[in-house]
N, C-alpha and C positions, 0 to 999 in steps of 0.2 A: 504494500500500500504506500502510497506517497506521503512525503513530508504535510504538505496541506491539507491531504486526506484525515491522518494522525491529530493533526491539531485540532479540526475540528468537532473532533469525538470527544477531546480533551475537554473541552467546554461545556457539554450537556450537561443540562440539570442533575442534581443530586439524585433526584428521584431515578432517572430514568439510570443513572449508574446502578442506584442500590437494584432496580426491576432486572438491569439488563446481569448481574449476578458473575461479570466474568465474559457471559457467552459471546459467542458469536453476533452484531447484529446482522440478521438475515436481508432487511430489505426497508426502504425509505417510501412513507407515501408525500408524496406532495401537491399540497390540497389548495383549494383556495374555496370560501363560501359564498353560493350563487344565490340569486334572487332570494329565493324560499329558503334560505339558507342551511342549503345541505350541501355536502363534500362533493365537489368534483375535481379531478386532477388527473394523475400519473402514478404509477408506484414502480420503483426502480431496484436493482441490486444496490447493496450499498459503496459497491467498490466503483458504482456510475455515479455517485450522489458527491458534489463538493459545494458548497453554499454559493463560491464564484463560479459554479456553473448556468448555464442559463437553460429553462426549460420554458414551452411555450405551449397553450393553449388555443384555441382559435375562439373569436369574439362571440360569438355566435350561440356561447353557453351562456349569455345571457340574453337571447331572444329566442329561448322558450318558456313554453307554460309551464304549470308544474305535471302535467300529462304527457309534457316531452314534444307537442307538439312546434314547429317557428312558425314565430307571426311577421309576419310583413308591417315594414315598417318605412316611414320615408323617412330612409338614411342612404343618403348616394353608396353607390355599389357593396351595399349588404352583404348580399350572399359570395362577394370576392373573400370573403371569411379572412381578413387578417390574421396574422397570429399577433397573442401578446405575451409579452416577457414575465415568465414569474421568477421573481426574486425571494427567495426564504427570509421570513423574518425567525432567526432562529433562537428568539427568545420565545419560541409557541413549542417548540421543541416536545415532544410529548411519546410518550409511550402507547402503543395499542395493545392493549393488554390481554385482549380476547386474540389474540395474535397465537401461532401454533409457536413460530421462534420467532426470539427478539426483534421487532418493529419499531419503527421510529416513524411517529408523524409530522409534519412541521406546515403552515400554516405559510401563505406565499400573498404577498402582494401582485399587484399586476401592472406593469407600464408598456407603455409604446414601444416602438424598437429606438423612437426618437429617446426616448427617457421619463418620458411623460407619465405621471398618475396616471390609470385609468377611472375616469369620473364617475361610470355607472358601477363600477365594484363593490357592492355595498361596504365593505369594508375600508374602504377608500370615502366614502360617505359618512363615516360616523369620526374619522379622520380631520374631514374638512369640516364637519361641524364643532370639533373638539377646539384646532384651531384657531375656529372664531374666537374660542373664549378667552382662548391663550393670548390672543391682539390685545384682550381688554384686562390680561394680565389677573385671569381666573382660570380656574381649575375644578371641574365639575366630578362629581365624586356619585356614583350611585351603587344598589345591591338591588342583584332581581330575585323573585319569589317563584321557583316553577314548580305547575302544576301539572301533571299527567293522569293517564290508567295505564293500569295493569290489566289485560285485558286477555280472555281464551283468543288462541289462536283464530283468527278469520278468513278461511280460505276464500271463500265464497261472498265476494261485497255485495251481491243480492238479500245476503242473509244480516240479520242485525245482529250488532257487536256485541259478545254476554262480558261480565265479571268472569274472574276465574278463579277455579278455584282452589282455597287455601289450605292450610295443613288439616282442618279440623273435617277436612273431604266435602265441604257446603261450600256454594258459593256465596261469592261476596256480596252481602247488602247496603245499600246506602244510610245517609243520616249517623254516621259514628265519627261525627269530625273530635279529632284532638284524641282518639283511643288508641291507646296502647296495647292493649289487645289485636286491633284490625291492623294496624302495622307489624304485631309479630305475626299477625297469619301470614304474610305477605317478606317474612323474616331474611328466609336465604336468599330472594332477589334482591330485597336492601343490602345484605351482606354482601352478595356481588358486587353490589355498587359501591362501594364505599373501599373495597379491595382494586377494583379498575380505577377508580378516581386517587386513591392512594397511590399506585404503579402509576399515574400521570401525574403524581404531584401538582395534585387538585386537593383542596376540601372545603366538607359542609359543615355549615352552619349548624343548621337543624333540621331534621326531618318530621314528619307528622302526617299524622290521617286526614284527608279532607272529606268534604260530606258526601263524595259520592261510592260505588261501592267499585273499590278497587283504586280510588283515586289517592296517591300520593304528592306531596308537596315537598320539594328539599330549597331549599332556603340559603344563599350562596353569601359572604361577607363580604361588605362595601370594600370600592376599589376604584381604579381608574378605569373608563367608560369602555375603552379598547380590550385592557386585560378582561374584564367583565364579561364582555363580547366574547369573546374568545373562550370564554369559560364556559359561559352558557352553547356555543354550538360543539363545544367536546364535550360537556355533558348527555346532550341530547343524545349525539352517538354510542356514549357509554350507556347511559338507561339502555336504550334499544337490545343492545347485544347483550347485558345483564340478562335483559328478559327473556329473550331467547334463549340463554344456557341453561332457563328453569322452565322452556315450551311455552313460554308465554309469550306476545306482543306486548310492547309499550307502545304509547299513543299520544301524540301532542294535537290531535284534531281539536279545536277548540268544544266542539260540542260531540262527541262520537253517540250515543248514547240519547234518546230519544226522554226521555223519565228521570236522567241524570242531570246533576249540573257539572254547566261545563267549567275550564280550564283556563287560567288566565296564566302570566307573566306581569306580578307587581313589579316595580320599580319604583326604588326610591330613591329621590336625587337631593342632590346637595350641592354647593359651590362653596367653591374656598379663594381665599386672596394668593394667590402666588408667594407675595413678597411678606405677609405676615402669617401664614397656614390660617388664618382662622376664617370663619363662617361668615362669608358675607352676608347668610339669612337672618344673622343675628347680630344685634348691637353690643356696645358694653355695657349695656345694660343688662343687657339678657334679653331685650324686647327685638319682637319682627320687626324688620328694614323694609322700608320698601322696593330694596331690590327683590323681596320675598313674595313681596306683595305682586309685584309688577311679573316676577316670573311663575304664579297663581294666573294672573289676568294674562299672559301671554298665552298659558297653556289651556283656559278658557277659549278662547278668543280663536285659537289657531289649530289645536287639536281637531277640533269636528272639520277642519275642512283637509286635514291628512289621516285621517282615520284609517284609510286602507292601508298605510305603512304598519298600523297596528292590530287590523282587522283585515287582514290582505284575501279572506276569501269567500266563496256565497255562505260556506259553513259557519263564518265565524259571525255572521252574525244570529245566528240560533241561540247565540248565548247570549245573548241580549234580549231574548224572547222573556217576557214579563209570566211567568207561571210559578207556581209553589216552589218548583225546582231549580228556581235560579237566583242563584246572591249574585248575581253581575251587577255592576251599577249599571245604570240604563241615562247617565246623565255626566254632563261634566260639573256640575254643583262642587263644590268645594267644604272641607267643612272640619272640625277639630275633632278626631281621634272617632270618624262617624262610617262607618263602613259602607253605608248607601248611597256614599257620594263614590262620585269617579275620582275628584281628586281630594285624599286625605290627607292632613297632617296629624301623624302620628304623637303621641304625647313623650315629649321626650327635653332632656336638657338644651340649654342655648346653644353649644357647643354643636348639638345633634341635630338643631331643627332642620327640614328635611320634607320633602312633596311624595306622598306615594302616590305613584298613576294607576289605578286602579284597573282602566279599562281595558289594558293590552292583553292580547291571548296571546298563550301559550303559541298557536300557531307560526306567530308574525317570526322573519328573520329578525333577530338579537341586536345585529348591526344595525340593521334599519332603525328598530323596534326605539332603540335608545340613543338612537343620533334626531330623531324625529321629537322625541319627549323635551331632549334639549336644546334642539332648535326652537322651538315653539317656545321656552323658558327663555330662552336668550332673544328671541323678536321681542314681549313681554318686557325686559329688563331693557332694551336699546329702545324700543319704541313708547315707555312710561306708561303700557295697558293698566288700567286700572280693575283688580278683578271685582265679580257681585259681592252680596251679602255671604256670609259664611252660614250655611246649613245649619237649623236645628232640627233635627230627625229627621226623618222622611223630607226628601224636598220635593217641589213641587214637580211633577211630571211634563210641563209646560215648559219650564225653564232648563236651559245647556243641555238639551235633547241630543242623542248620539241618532244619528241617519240607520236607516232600519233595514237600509239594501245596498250590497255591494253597489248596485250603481245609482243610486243616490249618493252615495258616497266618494264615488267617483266623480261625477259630475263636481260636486264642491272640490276636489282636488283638483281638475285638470283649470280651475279658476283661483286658485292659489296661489298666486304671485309671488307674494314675501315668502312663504314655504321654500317654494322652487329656487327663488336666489339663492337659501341657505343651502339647500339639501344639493344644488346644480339642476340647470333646466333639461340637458339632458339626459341624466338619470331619470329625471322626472318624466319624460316623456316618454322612454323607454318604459318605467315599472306602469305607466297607465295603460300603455298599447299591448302591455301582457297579459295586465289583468282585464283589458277590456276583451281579449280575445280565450282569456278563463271561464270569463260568462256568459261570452256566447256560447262556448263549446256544453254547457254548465245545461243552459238551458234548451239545445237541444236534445238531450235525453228526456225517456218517458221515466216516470218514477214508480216505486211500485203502491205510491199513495194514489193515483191516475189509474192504474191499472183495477186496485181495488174499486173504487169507487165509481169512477166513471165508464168501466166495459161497456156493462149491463144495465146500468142505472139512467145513461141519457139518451 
């Protein structure tokens, strides 16, 4: 192996030393995360892999759907399919732990051949919005909350999604949020998880039952918006493959489950001063700033018209369906430590105050999901939004309404101006011309709600 080869192996995270035990590493994947934010890439020997190598994807992995299908797009010569440069960011460095021998994964940027960002990467998106804050000599600090199921295998997407089942041989039933019980029926898939995410030199927070039956919640510790990012799409993959080693699926669909409730992705943010560390949401007094104030009313104000960044699909808005079974907030209301609002502040020290966005699902890409929460905070803080009244209880159904259909939703985006500057206009018009080509494909299928009902019946 080469001098340069050698060094770079020297440098790996601890973790993935202590995983890799001596052996061999067998093979490098090199990933980069697309729209919907899941892995596509390359996986190579490791004697092919040097960081100053250069490998290349073609553009065109981001104009598809998440079906796989390309959508046509007025972008001059498209389908000439460029390639683009990935470069390792080899601080993502990670172990695949479901791996048969030692695996190395790492996490790629993408540029031009000129040298250039690539604008629509969403990982590159959450980058340029980070950025921004940096100009203004802040430092945005969040931790996200993800929820899933645990769910029987489903071969058959005709057939609807069951719970599955746990040690005690019953399946799993809804309504046991917070029991300790329903999370040890469900024991050795956590155990896996928590053994993959140790060999990545990953950890959780906390874990817990949520209310639905088989739904788990793991709880990730505040950090920087990038690292965060990153965190949450290796988790995703690590759940997955957890699941499977106990024949189960895991499931980030915001609503899978017709009777259950669905799945979000909390987010809690926070900004900090560069040059003093502390909290610019709080004074020395210990009282809210209005730069706190202003990044509430920004994310009032701005959120409902990028909603599909954090509701990216027809699915995800099922969870927002008002019935017994759903604790979604159904609003952007704001409000102290009130969970029926979209946006919470949690109760917590000056040091700590902090916006949780209540309304993201589990589904959205991570990158997106969290470069959109603080773009929307940071238009708010630069533009002096002033937000409403703060929620006491239930708020009114009337007010900071979330749009009720992917394309309602869309609509309000593709007219989002201030969004688009933050987020880049051609990102933005690529992720509309995907998802507007999701729901068409979405809604020409028959469902088997159509089939029942209306065969025989009109």
């Amino acid at each position: 192996m080469s001098k340069a080869g050698s060094n770079w192996m020297e440098t790996l995270p601890e973790a993935f030393k202590i995983y890799r035990a001596g052996r061999e590493i067998d093979e490098v994947e090199c990933i980069v995360p697309d729209l919907a934010g899941m892995s596509r890439g390359k996986a190579m020997p490791v004697r092919k892999f040097n960081p100053q190598h250069e490998t290349y994807l073609p553009v065109s992995i981001f104009y598809q759907t998440i079906t796989g299908r390309d959508v046509e797009m007025d972008i001059p010569n498209q389908w000439a399919e460029g390639d683009l440069v990935l470069k390792p960011d080899m601080s993502t460095a990670k172990a695949v732990p479901w791996a048969k021998e030692p695996t190395l994964q790492v996490i790629h940027d993408m540029y031009t051949r000129d040298g250039v960002p690539v604008s629509i990467a969403p990982r590159q998106v959450l980058k340029r919005v980070v950025d921004l804050y940096a100009q203004r000599n802040w430092r945005p600090v969040v931790a996200p909350e993800l929820e899933f199921y645990l769910i029987k295998p489903n071969l058959d997407p005709n057939e609807p999604i069951q719970a599955p089942v746990g040690r005690t041989g019953r399946q799993g039933s809804g309504n046991q949020s917070y029991s300790m019980s329903a999370v040890d029926d469900y024991g050795p898939v956590v155990d896996t998880i928590y053994n993959f995410a140790r060999d990545a030199g990953l950890t959780i927070d906390t874990v817990m039952q949520e209310d639905g039956a088989g739904q788990v919640e793991i709880n990730l510790s505040h950090g920087d918006p990038l690292l965060l990012a990153d965190q949450v799409f290796y988790f995703k993959r690590i759940i997955r493959e957890a699941a499977l080693n106990h024949h189960m699926f895991a499931t980030f669909m915001a609503k899978p489950m017709r009777d259950q409730p669905g799945s979000a992705m909390h987010v809690h943010q926070s900004v900090v001063d560069l040059t003093t560390g502390e909290n610019i949401f709080s004074d020395a007094q210990g009282n809210a700033t209005e730069h706190f104030m202003h990044f509430i009313g920004g994310c009032q104000k701005y959120l409902p018209q990028a909603l599909p960044l954090i509701a990216p699909y027809v699915n995800s808005y099922r969870r927002f369906e008002s019935d017994a079974n759903s604790s979604a907030p159904t609003n952007f209301a704001w409000g102290y430590d009130n969970r029926a609002t979209g946006l919470r502040v949690p109760n917590s020290a000056p040091q700590n105050r902090r916006l949780e966005n209540r309304v993201v699902g589990v589904d959205c890409n991570p990158y997106l999901a969290i470069a959109v929460g603080l773009a929307c905070g940071y238009l708010g803080m630069t533009k002096n939004v002033s937000p409403g009244e703060p929620a006491v209880g239930e708020p009114d159904d009337d007010e900071y309404t979330i749009p009720t259909t992917l394309d309602e939703a869309l609509t309000m985006f593709e007219e989002a101006t201030d969004v688009h500057e933050v987020l880049g206009a051609e990102f933005c018009m690529v992720f509309d011309a995907v998802k507007r080509e999701e729901m068409r494909l979405f809604h020409r299928e028959i469902s088997p709600w159509e089939r029942e009902h209306l065969l025989l019946n009109v």
